[in-house]
C-alpha positions in Angstrom: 223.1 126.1 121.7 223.6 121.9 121.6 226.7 122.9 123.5 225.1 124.4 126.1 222.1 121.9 126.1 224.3 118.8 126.0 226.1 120.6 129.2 222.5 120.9 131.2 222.1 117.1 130.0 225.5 116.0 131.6 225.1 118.5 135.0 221.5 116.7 135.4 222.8 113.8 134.9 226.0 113.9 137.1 223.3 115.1 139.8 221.0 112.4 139.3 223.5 109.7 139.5 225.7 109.5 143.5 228.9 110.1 141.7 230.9 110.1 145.1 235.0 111.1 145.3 236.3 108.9 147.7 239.1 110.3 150.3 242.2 108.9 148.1 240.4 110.0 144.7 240.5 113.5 142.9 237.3 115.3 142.5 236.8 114.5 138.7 237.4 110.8 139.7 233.5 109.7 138.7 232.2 106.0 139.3 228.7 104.3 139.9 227.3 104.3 143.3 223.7 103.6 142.9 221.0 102.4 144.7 216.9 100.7 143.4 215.0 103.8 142.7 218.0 106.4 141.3 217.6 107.8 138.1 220.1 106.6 134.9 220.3 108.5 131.7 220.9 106.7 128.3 221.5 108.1 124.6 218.7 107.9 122.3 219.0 107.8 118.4 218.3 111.8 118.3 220.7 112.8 120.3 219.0 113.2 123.5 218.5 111.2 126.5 215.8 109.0 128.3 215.7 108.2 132.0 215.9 104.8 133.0 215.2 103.6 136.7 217.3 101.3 138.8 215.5 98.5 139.9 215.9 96.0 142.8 214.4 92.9 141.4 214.6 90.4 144.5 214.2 92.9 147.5 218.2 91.5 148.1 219.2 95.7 148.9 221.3 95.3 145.3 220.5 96.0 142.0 219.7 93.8 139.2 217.5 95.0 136.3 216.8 98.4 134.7 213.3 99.2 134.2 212.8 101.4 130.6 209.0 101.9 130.6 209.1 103.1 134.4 206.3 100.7 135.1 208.4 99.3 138.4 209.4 96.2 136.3 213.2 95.3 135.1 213.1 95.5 131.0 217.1 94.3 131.0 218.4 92.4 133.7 222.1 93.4 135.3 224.3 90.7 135.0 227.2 90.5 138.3 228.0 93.1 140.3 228.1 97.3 139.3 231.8 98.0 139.0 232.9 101.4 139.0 232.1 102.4 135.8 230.7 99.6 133.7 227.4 97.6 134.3 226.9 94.9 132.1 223.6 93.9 130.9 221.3 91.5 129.4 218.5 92.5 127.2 216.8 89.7 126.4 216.8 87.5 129.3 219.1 84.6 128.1 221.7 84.8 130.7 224.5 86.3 128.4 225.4 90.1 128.4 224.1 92.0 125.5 226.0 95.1 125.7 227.3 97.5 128.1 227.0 100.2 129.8 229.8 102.6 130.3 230.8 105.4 132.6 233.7 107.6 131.6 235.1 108.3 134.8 237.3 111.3 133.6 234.0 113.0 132.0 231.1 111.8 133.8 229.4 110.7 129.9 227.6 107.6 129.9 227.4 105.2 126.5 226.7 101.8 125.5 228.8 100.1 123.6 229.2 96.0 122.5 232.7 95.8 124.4 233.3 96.2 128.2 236.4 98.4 127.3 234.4 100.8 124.9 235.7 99.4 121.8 233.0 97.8 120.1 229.7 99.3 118.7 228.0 102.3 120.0 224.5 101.4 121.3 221.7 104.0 121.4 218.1 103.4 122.3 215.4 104.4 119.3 212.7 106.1 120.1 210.0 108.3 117.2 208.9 112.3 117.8 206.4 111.2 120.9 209.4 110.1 122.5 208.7 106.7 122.7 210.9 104.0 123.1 211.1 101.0 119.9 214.2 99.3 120.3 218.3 99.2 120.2 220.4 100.3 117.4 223.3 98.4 117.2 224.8 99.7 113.9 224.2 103.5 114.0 221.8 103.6 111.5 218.8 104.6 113.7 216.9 101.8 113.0 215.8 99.3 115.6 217.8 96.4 115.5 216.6 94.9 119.2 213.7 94.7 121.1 213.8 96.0 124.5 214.1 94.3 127.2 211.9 90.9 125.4 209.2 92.9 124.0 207.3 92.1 121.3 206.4 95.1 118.3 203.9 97.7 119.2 202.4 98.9 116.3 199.9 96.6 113.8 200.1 97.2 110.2 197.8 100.3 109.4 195.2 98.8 107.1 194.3 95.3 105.1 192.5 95.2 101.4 191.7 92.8 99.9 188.8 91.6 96.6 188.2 87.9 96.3 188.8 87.1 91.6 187.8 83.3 92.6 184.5 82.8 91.4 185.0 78.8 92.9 182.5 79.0 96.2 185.3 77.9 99.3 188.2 79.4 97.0 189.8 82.9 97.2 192.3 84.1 94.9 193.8 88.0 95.0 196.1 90.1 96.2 196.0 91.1 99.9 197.4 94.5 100.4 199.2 95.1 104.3 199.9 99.0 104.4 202.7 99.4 106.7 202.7 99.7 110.7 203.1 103.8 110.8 206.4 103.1 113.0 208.3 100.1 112.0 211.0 100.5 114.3 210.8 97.2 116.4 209.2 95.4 113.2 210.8 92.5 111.3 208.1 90.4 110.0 204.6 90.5 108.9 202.6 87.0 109.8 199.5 86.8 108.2 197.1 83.9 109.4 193.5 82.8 109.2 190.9 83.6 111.3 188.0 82.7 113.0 187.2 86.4 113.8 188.2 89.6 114.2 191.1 88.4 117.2 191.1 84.5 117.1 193.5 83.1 114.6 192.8 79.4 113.4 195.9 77.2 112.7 199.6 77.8 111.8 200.4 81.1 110.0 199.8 81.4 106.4 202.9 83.2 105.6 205.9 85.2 106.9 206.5 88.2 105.3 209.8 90.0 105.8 209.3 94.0 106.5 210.4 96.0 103.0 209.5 99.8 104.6 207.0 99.8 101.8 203.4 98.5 101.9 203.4 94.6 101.3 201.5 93.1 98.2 200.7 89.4 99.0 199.8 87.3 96.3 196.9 84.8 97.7 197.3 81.9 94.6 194.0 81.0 92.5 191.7 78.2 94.0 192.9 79.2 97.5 190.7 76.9 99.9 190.2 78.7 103.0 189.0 76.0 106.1 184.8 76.4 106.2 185.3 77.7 109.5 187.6 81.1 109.3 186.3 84.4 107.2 188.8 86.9 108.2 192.6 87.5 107.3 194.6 88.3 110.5 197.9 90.0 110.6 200.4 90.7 113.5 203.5 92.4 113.5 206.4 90.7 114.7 210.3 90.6 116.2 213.2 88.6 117.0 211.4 88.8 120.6 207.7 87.0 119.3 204.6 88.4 118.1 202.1 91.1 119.0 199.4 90.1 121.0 196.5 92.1 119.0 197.1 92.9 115.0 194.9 93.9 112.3 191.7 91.8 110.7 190.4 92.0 107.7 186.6 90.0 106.9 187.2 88.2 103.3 184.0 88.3 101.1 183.8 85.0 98.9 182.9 85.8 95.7 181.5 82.2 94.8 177.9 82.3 94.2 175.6 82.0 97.2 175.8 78.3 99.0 172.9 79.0 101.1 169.2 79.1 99.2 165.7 79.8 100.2 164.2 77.8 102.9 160.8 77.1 101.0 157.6 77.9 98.6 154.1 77.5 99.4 151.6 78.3 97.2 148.2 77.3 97.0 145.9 78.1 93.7 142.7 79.6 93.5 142.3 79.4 89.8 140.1 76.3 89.0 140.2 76.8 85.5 142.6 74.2 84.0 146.2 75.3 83.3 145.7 78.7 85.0 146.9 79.4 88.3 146.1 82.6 90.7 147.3 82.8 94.2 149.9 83.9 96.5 153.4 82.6 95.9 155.3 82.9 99.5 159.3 82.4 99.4 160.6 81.7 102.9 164.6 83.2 103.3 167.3 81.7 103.5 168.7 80.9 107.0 171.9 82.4 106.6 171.9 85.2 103.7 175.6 86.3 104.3 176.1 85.3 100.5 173.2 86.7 98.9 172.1 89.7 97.3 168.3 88.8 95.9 166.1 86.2 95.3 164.8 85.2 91.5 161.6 83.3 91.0 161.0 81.1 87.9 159.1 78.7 86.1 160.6 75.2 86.2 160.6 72.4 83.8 161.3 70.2 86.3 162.6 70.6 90.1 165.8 71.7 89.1 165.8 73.5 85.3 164.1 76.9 84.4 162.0 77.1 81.2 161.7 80.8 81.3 163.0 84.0 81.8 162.6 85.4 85.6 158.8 86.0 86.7 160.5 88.0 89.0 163.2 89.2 91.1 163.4 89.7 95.0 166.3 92.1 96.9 167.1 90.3 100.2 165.2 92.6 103.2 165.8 90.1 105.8 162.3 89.1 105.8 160.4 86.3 104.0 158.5 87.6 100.4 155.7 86.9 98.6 154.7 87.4 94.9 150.7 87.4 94.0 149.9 86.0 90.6 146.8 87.2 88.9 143.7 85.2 88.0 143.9 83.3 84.6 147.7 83.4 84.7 148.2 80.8 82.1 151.1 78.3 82.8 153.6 77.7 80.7 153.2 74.3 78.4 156.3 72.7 79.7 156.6 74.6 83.4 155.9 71.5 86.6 157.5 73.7 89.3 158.3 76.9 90.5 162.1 77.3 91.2 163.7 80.2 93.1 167.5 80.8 93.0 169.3 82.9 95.6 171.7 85.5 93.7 174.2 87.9 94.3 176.8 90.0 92.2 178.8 86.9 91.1 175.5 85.5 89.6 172.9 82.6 90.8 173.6 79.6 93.0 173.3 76.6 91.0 170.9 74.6 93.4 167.5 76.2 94.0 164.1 75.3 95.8 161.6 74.1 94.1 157.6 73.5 94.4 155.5 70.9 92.4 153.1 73.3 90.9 149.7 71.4 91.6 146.9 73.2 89.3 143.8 72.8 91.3 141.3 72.6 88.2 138.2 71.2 87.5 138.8 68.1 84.6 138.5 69.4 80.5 138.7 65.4 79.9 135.8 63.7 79.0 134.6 60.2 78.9 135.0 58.8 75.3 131.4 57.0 74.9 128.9 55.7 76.4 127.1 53.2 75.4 124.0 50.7 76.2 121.7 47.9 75.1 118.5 47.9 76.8 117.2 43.9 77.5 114.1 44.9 79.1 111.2 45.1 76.4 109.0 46.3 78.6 107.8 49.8 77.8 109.1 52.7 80.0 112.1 50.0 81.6 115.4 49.3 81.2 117.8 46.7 81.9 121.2 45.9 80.9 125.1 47.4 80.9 126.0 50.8 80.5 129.6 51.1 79.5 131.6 54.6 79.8 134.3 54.9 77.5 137.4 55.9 79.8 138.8 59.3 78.7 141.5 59.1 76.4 144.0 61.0 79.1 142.8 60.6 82.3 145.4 63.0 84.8 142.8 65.3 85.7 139.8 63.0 86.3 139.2 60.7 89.5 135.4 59.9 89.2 132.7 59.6 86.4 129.8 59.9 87.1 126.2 59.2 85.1 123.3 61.2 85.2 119.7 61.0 83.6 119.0 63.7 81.6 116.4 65.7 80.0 118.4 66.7 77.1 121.6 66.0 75.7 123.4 68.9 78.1 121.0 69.2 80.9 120.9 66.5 84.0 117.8 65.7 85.1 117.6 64.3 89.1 120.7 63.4 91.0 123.6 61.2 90.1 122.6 57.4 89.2 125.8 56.7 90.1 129.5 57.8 90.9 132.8 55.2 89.7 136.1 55.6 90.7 138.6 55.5 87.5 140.4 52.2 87.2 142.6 53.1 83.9 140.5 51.2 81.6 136.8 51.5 80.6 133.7 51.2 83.2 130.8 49.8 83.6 126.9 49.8 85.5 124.2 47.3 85.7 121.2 48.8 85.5 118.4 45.8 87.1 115.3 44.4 85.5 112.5 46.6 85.3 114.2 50.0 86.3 112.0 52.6 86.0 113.1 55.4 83.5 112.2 58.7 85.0 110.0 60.5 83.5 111.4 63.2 81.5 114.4 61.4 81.0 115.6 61.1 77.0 119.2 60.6 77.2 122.2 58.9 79.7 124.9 61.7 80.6 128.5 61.3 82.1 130.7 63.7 83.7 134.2 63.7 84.5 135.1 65.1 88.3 137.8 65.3 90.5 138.2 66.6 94.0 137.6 70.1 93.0 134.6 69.3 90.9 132.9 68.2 87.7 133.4 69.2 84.5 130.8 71.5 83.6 130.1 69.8 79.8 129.7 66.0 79.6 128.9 63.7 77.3 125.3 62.1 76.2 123.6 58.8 74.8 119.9 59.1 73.9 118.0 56.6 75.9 116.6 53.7 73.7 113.8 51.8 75.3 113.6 48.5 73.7 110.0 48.2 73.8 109.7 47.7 70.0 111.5 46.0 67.5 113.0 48.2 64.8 112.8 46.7 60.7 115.0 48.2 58.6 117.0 47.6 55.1 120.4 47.1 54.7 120.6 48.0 51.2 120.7 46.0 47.9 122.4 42.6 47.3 122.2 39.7 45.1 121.3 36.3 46.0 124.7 35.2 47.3 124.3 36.6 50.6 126.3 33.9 52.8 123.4 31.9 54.2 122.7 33.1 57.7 125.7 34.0 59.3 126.7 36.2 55.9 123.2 37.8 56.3 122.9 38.9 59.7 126.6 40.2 58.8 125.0 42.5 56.7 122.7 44.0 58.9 124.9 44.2 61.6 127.4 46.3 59.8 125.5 48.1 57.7 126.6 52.0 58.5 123.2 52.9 59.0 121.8 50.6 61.3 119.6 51.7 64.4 121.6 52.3 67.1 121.8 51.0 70.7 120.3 47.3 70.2 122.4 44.3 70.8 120.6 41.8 68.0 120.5 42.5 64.6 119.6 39.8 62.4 118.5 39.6 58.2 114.1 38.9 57.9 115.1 36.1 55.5 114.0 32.2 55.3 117.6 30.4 54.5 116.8 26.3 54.9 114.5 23.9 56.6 115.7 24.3 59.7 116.3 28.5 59.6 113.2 30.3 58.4 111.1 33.1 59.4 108.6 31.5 60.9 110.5 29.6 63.9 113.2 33.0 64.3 111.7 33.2 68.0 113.0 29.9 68.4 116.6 29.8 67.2 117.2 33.7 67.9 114.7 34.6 71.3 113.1 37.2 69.1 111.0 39.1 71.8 107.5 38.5 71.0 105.3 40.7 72.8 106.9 43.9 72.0 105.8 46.1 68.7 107.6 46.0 65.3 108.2 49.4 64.2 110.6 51.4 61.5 113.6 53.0 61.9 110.5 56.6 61.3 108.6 55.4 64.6 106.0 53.5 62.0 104.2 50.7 63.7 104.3 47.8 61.2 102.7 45.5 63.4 101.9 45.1 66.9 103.9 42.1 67.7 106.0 39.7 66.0 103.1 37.1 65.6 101.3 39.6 63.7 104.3 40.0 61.4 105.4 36.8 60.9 101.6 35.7 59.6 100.5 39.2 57.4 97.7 39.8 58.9 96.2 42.7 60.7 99.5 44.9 59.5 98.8 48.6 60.2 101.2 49.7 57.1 102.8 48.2 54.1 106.9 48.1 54.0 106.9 51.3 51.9 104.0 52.9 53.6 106.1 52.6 57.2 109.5 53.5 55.2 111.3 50.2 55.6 111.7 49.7 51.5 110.6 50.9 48.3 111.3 47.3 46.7 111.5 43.8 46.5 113.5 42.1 49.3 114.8 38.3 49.6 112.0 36.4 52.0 112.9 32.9 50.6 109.6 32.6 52.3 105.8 31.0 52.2 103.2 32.8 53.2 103.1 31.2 56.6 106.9 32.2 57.3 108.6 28.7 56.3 111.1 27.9 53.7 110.4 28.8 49.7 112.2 26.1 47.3 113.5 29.1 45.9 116.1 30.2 48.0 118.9 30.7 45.3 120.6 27.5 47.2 120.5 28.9 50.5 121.2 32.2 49.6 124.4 31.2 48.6 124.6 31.8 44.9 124.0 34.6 42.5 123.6 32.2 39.3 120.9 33.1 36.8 120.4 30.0 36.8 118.7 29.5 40.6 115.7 31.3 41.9 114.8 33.2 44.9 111.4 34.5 46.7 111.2 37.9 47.2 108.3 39.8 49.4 106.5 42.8 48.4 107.0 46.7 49.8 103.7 47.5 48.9 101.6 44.3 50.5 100.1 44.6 53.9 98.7 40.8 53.7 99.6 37.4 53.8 101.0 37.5 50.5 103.6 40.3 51.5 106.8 37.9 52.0 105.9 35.5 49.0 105.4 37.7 46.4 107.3 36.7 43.2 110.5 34.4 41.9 113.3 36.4 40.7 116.5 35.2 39.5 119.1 34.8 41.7 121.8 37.7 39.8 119.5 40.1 40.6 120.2 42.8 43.8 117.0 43.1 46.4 116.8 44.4 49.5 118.2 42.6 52.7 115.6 43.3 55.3 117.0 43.3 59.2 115.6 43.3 62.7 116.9 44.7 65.8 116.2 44.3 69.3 
């Protein structure tokens, strides 16, 4: 049967070709007499043969190339004239002959061989089952060993893989797997380059990789950097002739943490109770979210470092996300911020976007004290300083402001006045004669801030120095300190009426300091009453006091003392002799005057002589 075949081959081919006899040749005398457009058939690596076209490359009327695809285009190029029976030919376009191509003019058979006279290499053209044609095999073995004709492989490898084990963002690391072109015929090498995209390759090639006729394993080292502006591996096939023009791409994934993070937060609070937040929390995507899987919101210590676990977690959908949190959602003790990381499967970037987390609350501060000293002794007036006490932590406070009130809680009118916090404590100047409403009983102060007062304050009963308050400040001997160790006593005794600026002993201490001329050296206020620390009106005005008479109730009676006290006094309010040396001794041996608790006359601050070693009461005044 391949007899008979290889007999119809040879018989086509004889007919194809314009074997001529000349006149002074035998009929089996064959030689080439062709012309552009006839028909030559060449072995192929299975035994058959392909058709190959003559081709008249310069429109000259001779030939000079053989077109192989049949596209109308010379793959080889004849070199010289077409003798008889051999046409010599260059493949590759270089100028030299490659091989030849050889008529046997006994037999009509055509082969290619390395050597004009037949005595080199056979040459057959490789072609696979479709027919088509992949090269020259020199050696026999039917394997491609030359391109045809200048071209460049045909077939790309059939598939890449490849899984990033760098977990270094910018670095790959891996093995890239190149399955083998499915015909590897005209294939020598496999060059593998970066790329841009799916066609564009950036820079030199990466590596050249000899053909094995296995599937290639390419080892991509650790901390790989790839340029920042290539994501794909491309690889083209390649021959002695150059490159393929289109290979095979494969997209890398990095698997480095995300680089690209959340474009914002905004989040505005609703929840004006102090360290609790409610609101909407809205988290604006990244620009570029190539890298990232999800979104994870948490509560930050600072801009940069979580202090919990996630509040919660967010699955990229391409669109910005938002998070409600409830009323009364009590902030954590050291969270400032929120913080929200951008995450995929390799874990979370390490920067993050943060928001200042600004609790819009009312203040829970209050003003430390307030206090005042009321200069105006007329009844129903005031005049003097009130001082506020600044709050001990003052972050959540930007005014206080004082109020009249009708109770110790409850503000009576509208503000008296509104200050500014200055870091330290604060003061307001009420005028001479300023009316105190009616109804009012006590001074108030509330912290505020812009999103309002605090609803509790703190209060300072109102005294109105009409009245001077008598009082005792306990029992002492007769070594008191003269005057400046007597009004120390009053002035810090622990139970001393509050709010008055002037507390000085009742006491006669020499010629020159004595009960009687007080008004001089201390501006008592004379028109006002004298009353006890129980309301009890001792005497109308100081006058009244100072002489004894007309007094509407005894010391006792009024509750000021329920024994003798030091006067060092006469009747009329001057110096006593016994004054246990200026009340500044506590000898037996010295005297001192004491008045009565139970006199409502003249007599009542001369009343006996007592030995200086015994304790009476200090009596004080305040204004």
């Amino acid at each position: 049967m391949k007899n008979a075949i290889l007999i119809l081959v040879l018989l086509y081919t004889t007919l194809l070709l314009n074997f001529c006899s000349d006149d002074d040749k035998s009929a089996t005398d064959h030689s080439f007499h062709a012309k552009a457009g006839d028909i030559i058939s060449l072995p192929t690596s299975k035994d058959t043969n392909i058709d190959a076209t003559f081709v008249d490359t310069d429109g000259d009327g001779k030939i000079d190339g053989i077109d192989i695809d049949k596209n109308g285009s010379a793959n080889m190029t004849i070199i010289g004239d077409i003798k008889e029976n051999v046409i010599s030919v260059d493949n590759n376009a270089d100028g030299t002959i490659d091989f030849y191509i050889i008529l046997d003019e006994v037999t009509g058979k055509i082969s290619i061989n390395t050597k004009e006279d037949g005595s080199g290499d056979n040459i057959v053209f490789v072609i696979n089952l479709s027919g088509d044609i992949l090269g020259i095999d020199i050696n026999g073995d039917g394997i491609s060993d030359l391109a045809i004709g200048g071209r460049a492989p045909r077939y790309a490898a059939s598939n890449l893989s490849f899984t990033d084990e760098d977990n270094d963002v910018g670095q790959i690391a891996g093995t890239l797997k190149i399955s083998k072109a499915a015909d590897e015929t005209d294939i020598t090498q496999y060059v593998l380059y970066w790329g841009t995209d799916v066609n564009t390759k950036s820079g030199e090639a990466i590596s050249y990789i000899d053909k094995t006729g296995k599937d290639i394993d390419f080892t991509v080292k650790e901390d790989t950097v790839f340029p920042s502006t290539v994501s794909y591996f491309i690889v083209l096939t390649k021959n002695t002739i150059g490159e393929m023009s289109e290979g095979l791409s494969l997209k890398f994934v990095d698997k480095g943490v995300p680089v690209n993070k959340a474009e914002a937060i905004t989040f505005a609070d609703t929840d004006l109770n102090y360290d609790e937040l409610e609101g909407t929390i809205t988290i604006t995507k990244a620009l570029d979210e190539i890298d990232i899987t999800d979104y994870t919101l948490y509560w930050g210590g600072n801009s940069t470092t979580k202090c919990s676990d996630p509040i919660v977690v967010f699955e990229k959908s391409g669109s910005n996300m938002t998070y409600t949190i409830p009323a009364n959602t009590q902030i954590p003790v050291t969270a400032t911020h929120f913080l929200v990381f951008s995450k995929n499967n390799n874990w979370e970037m390490t920067e993050c976007t943060s928001l200042e987390i600004l609790d819009r609350a009312i203040p829970v501060n209050k003003a430390f004290s307030i206090s005042f000293a009321d200069t105006d002794y007329d009844k129903g007036e005031l005049r003097g300083n009130v001082t506020i006490g600044k709050a001990t932590y003052e972050d959540d406070i930007s005014h206080y402001i004082l109020y009249w009130g009708s109770s110790p809680t409850a503000k009576l009118g509208n503000p008296i006045t509104t200050i500014a916090k200055t870091g330290i404590n604060l003061t307001y100047t009420f005028p001479e004669n300023t009316v105190i409403p009616s109804g009012a009983t006590h001074f108030l102060v509330f912290t505020k801030n812009d999103e309002d007062e605090m609803p509790t304050g703190i209060s300072s009963a109102i005294v109105d120095k009409y009245a001077i308050i008598m009082y005792n400040a306990g029992l002492h001997d007769g070594n008191l300190g003269g005057r400046t160790g007597a009004d120390s006593i009053c002035s810090s005794y622990a139970s001393k009426p509050a709010g008055f600026s002037e507390y000085h002993a009742y006491i006669s201490i020499n010629g020159s300091d004595y009960i009687a001329n007080m008004t001089t050296n201390l501006n008592v206020p004379t028109s006002v009453p004298v009353k006890s620390t129980t309301g009890s009106v001792i005497a109308n005005n100081w006058s009244i006091l100072v002489s004894g008479t007309f007094l509407l109730s005894t010391l006792e009676g009024a509750g000021v003392c329920d024994n003798k006290w030091w006067s060092a006094s006469q009747d009329n309010g001057t110096i006593n002799s016994e004054n246990c040396l200026n009340f500044s001794s506590n000898s037996s041996g010295q005297n001192g005057r004491c008045g009565a608790n139970n006199v409502n006359a003249i007599a009542y601050k001369s009343d006996s002589s007592q030995t200086c070693n015994n304790s009476f009461y200090v009596l004080c005044v305040a204004w």
